[in-house]
C-alpha positions in Angstrom: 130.6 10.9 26.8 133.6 9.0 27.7 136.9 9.2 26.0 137.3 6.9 23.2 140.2 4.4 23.7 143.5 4.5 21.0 146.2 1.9 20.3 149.2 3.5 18.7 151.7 1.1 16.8 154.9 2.9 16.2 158.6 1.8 16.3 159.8 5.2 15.9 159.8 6.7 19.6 159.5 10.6 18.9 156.6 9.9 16.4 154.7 7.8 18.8 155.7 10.8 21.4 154.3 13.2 19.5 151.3 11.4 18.6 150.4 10.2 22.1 150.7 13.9 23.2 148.4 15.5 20.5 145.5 12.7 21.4 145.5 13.2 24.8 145.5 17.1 24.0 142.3 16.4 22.5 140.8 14.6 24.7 141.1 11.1 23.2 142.8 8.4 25.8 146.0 6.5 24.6 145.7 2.7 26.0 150.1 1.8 24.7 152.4 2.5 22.4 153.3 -0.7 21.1 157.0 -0.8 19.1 157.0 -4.3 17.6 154.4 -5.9 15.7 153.9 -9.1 17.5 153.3 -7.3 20.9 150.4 -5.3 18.9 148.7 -7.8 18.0 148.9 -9.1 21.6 147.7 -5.8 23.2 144.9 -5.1 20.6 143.0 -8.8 21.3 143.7 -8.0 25.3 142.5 -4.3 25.3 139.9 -3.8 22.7 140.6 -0.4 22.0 138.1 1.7 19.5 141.0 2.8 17.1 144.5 1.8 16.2 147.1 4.4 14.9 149.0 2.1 12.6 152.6 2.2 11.3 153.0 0.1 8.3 157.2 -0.4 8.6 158.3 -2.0 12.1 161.0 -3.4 13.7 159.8 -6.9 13.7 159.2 -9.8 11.6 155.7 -9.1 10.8 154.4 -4.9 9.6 151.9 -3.0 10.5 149.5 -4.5 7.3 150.1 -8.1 8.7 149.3 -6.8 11.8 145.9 -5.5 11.2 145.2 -8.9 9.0 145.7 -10.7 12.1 143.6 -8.7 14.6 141.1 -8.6 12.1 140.6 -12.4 11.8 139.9 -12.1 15.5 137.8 -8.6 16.5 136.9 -6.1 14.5 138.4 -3.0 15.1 139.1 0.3 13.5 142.9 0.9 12.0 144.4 3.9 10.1 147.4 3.2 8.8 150.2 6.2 9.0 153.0 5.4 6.8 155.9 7.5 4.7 155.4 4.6 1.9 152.8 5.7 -0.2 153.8 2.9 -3.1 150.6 1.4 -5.1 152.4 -1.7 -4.4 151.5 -1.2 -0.4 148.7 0.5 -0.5 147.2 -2.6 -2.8 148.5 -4.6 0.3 146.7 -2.3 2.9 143.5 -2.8 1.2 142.9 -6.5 2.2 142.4 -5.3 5.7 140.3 -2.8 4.7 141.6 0.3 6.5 139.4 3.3 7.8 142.3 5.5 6.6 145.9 5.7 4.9 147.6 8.6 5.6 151.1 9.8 4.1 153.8 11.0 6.5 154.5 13.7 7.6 150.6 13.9 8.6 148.9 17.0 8.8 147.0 17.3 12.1 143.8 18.7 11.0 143.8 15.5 8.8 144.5 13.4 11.3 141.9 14.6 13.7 139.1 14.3 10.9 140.1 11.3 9.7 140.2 9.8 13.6 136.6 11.4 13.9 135.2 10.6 11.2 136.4 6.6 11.8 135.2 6.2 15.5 131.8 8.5 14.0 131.6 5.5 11.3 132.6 2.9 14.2 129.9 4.2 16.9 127.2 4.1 13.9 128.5 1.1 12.6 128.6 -1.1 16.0 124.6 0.6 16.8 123.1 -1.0 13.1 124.8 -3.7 14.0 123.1 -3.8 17.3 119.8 -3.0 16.1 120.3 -5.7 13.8 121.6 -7.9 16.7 118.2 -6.9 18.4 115.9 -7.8 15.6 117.3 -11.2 15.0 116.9 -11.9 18.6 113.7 -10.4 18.5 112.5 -12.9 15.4 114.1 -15.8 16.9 112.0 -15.1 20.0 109.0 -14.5 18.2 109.8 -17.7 16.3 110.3 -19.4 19.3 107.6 -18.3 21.2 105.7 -19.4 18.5 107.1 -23.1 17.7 106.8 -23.4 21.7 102.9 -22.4 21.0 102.3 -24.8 18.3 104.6 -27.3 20.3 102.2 -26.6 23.3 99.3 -26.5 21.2 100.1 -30.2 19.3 100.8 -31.4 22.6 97.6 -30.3 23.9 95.7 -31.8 20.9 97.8 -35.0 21.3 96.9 -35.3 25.1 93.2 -34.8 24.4 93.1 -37.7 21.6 95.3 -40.0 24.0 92.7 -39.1 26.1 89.8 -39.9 23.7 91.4 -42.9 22.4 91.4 -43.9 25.6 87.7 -43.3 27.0 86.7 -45.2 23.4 88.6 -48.2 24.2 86.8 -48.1 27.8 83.2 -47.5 26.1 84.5 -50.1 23.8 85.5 -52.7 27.0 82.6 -51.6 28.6 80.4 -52.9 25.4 82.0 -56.1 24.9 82.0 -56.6 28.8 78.1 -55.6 28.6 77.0 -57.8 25.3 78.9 -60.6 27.2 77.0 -59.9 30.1 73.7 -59.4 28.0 74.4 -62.8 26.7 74.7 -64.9 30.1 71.9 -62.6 31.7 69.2 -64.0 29.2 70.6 -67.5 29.6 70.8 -67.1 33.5 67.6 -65.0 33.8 65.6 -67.7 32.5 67.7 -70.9 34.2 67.1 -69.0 37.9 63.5 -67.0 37.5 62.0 -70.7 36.7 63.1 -72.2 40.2 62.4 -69.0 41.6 59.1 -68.7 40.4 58.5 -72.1 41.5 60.0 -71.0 44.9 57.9 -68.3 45.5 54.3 -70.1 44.8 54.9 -72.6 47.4 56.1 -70.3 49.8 53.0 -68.3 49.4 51.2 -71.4 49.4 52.9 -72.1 52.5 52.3 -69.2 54.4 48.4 -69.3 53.2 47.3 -72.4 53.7 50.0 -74.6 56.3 49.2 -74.3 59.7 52.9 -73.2 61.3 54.8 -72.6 64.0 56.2 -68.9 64.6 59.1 -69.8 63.9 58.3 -71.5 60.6 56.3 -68.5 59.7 59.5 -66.2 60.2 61.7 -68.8 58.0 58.7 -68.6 55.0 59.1 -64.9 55.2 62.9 -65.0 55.2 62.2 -67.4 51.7 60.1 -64.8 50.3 62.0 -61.8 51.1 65.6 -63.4 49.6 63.4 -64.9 46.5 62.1 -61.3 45.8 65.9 -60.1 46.4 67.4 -62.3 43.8 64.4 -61.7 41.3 65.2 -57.7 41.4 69.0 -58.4 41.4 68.0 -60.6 38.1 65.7 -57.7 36.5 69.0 -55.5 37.4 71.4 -57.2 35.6 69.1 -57.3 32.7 68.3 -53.9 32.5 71.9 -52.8 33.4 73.3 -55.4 30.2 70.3 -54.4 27.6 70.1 -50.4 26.9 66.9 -50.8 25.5 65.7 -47.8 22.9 63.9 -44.9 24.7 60.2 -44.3 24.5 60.0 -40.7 24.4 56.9 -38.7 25.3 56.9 -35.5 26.7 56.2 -35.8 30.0 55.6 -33.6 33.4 58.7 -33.4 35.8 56.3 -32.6 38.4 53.9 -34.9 37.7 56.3 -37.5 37.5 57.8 -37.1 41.1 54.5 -36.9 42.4 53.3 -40.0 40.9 56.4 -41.8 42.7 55.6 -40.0 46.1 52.6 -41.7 45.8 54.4 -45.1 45.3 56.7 -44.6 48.4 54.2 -42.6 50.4 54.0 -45.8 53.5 57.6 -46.1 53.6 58.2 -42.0 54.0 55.5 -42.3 56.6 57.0 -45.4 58.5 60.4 -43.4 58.6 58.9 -40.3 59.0 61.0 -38.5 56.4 59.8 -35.0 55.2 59.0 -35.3 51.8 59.5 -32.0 49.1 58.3 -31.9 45.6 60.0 -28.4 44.8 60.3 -29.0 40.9 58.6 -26.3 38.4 56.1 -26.6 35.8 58.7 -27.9 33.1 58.3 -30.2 30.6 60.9 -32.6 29.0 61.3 -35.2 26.3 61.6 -38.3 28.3 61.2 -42.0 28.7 58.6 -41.9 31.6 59.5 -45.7 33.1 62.9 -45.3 33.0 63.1 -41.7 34.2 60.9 -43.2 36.9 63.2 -45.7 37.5 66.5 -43.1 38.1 64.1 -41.0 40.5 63.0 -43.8 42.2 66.7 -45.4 42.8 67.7 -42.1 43.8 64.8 -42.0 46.3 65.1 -45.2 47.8 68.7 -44.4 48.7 68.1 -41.5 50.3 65.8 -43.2 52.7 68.5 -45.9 53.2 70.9 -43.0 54.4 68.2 -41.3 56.8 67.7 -42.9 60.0 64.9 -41.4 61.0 62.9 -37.6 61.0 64.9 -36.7 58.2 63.8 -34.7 54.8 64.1 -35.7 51.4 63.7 -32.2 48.9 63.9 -32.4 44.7 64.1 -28.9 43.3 65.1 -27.5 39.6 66.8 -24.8 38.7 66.2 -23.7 34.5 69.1 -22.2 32.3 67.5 -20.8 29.5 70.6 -19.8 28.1 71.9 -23.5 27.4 68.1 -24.7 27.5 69.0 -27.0 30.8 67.2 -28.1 33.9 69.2 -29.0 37.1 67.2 -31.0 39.0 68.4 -31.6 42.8 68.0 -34.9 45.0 68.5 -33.7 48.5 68.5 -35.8 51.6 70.1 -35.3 55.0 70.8 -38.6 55.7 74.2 -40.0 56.8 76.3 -40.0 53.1 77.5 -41.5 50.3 80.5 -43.6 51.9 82.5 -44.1 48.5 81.9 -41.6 46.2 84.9 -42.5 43.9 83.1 -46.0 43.4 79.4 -45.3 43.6 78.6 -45.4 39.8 80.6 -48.4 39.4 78.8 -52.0 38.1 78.4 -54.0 41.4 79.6 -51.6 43.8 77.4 -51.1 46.8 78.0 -50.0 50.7 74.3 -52.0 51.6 74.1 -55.5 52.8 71.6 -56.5 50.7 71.9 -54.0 47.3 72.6 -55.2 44.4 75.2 -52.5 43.0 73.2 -51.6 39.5 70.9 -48.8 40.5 73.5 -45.8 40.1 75.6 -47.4 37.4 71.9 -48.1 35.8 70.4 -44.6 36.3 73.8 -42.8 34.8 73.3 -45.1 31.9 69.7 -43.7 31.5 70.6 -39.9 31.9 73.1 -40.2 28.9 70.4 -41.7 26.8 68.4 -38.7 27.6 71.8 -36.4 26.2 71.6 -35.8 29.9 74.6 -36.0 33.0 74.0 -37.7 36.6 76.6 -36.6 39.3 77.0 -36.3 42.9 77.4 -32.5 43.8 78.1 -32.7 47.5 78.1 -35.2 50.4 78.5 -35.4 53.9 76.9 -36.3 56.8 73.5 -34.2 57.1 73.5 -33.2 53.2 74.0 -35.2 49.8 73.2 -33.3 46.7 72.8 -35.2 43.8 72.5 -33.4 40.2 70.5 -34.5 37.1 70.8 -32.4 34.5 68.7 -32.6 31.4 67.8 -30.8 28.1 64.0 -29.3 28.6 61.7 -27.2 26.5 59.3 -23.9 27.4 
């Protein structure tokens, strides 16, 4: 244990002689011996010492009781005061500063050395309560901190999250006014061009039936027909795409649904010679069959747009019973999707002649069925598309 530190204040020289010698006798260390009263107060603030041996009557303009006011209102440290004035008039004086000890001159030294133990005893066990209470305010405030800073993070989080809500809503909300505008000038438009087309397309036919034409004419009628069929399924599009029309459900095969469509697009596999996989289990599903026809069959179709030739086209399913889930898989190893970012986007389309409505339309047909349509994976020699959809045993 190190020796504890004492400031003697003394104006009378044998005294402090005396004094300093006993201390350092036992083993306590004596920082000054400080005559005058200013020079004490000086010393005390500089040094910090753990006791101060105080005379009340010095040779200055302040004593030792003004002395110890003063250090007081600064640190807090430990005086005794020794004095040959034992008046009630200076001891009532003393008091304010609240002294550890008064002592009457001549001092004994056995009551000297108790009183100086006792006071750094009360001093050390003093300045460790204070501590520990030091430690459990710092410890609250952190708790309290660490906990505002939670609920802080915590609001913040739950602010984010609506800005973020608010946000998709007024989207949804852009999206349907774009939509019922769209809706609106489809029907008007739908029935201004599918007249003239209509009309188009008989005498084409009629045309290529009957007229007796050149090659070349022949080619041109079958340019006519091919652009007239373009712009009718670019019309039925943009209908469907503007008018979410209720869902029929029925429960329905999976299976039986694929192969149904493999059927459908049987020549054009052929033609291509693209390896065709119907990998899906038995599992059945509430489901609108045309328009879950309709996302299998866009899916399909653009998988054969992204296979050159001997390539394979594979739709598995995977079944969580856990979450009560089927992941169904659209896999091709064709060339890519070349935009991902802006695939699902209205009128977005990497084809020369595509319309840009069969993604956007069969991701709009997957959330009516509570369902999600995403691309997994793409590049060149494997695109993985995911539909994933509630299903029942």
């Amino acid at each position: 244990m190190s020796k504890a530190d004492i400031l003697i204040v003394e104006d009378d020289k044998l005294t402090a002689s005396v004094l300093r010698k006993y201390l350092e006798k036992n083993n306590y260390n004596v920082t000054h011996v400080i005559e005058d009263g200013l020079t004490a107060v000086e010393k005390a603030l500089l040094t910090k010492p753990d006791l101060i041996l105080m005379d009340i009557f010095l040779k200055d303009s302040i004593d030792g009781i003004e002395v110890a006011r003063r250090i007081k209102t600064k640190v807090d440290i430990p005086v005794i005061f020794l004095t040959a004035d034992s008046s009630s008039d200076t001891i009532q004086r003393a008091k304010i500063t609240e002294p550890f000890g008064y002592l009457v001159k001549p001092v004994d030294s056995s009551v000297l050395m108790t009183n100086i133990d006792l006071t750094l005893r009360k001093q050390i066990s003093y300045n460790k309560k204070l501590m520990e209470t030091l430690q459990q305010a710092n410890d609250e405030l952190e708790r309290r901190v660490n906990e505002r800073t939670n609920e802080l993070f915590e609001a913040n989080e739950v602010l984010k999250n609506e800005i973020i809500q608010r946000k998709l809503a007024e989207e949804e909300l852009r999206k349907a006014d774009t939509l019922a505008t769209i809706g609106k000038m489809s029907a008007v438009l739908a029935h201004e061009i599918r007249n003239p087309l209509n009309s188009i397309k008989i005498n084409a036919d009629i045309l290529h039936e009957t007229a007796v034409l050149t090659e070349n004419q022949r080619k041109r009628i079958k340019i006519i027909r091919k652009e007239v069929e373009r712009l009718n399924n670019l019309v039925k599009d943009v209908l469907m795409f503007s008018r979410q029309s209720e869902l029929v459900l029925i429960d329905l095969s999976l299976k039986n649904l694929i192969d149904g469509l493999y059927q459908q697009i049987m020549n054009i596999l052929e033609e291509k010679k693209i390896d065709f996989k119907n990998s899906i289990g038995d599992v059945r599903i509430k489901g609108d069959f045309e328009k879950l026809k309709q996302v299998f069959l866009n899916l399909i179709l653009n998988s054969i747009d992204a296979i050159f030739e001997d390539g394979m086209i594979e739709i598995s399913s995977v079944t969580d019973n856990g979450s009560g889930k089927i992941y169904i898989s659209v896999t091709d190893n064709g060339c890519g999707v070349a935009n991902p970012d802006k695939m699902f986007d209205p009128f977005y389309t990497s084809k020369n002649l595509g319309t840009g409505l069969g993604l956007s339309i069969s991701q709009n047909i997957i959330k009516q069925h509570n369902g999600e349509l995403v691309l997994h994976s793409s590049k060149p020699g494997e695109t993985v598309f995911h539909i994933i959809l509630p299903y029942y045993n």
